[in-house]
C-alpha angles and dihedrals in degrees: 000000000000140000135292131192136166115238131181124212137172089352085302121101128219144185114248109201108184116175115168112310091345119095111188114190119204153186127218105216127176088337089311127106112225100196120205114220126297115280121211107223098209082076084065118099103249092255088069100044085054093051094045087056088049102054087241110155100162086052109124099221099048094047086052092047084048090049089052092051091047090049092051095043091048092042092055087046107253 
């Protein structure tokens, strides 16, 4: 089983699933999780990767790498 933390980002709050090299982003909706795509982890600058292994959710470099992968995942419409 992986990981789960809790990260907020621009005032919203989302789910962060990391299990081995897969990071799954999500949002909890009406008591209900909607998850974006898989992420592979080996795209994340190494900081982040760090920080993912860590469970740290206040590290810089993560919370950057999170905010990519939102903007993507709202630009493409999800």
């Amino acid at each position: 089983m992986g990981n789960e933390m809790t990260v907020q980002l621009d005032g919203e709050e989302y789910l962060v699933h990391h299990d081995g090299g897969s990071l799954r982003i999500g949002r909890r909706l009406g008591g209900e999780v909607t998850w974006f795509d898989d992420v592979d982890t080996g795209v994340l600058p190494e900081a982040a990767r760090t920080a993912l292994q860590r469970g740290d959710a206040g590290d810089e470099a993560l919370r950057t790498a999170l905010r990519g992968v939102v903007s993507a995942e709202v630009e493409r419409g999800g």
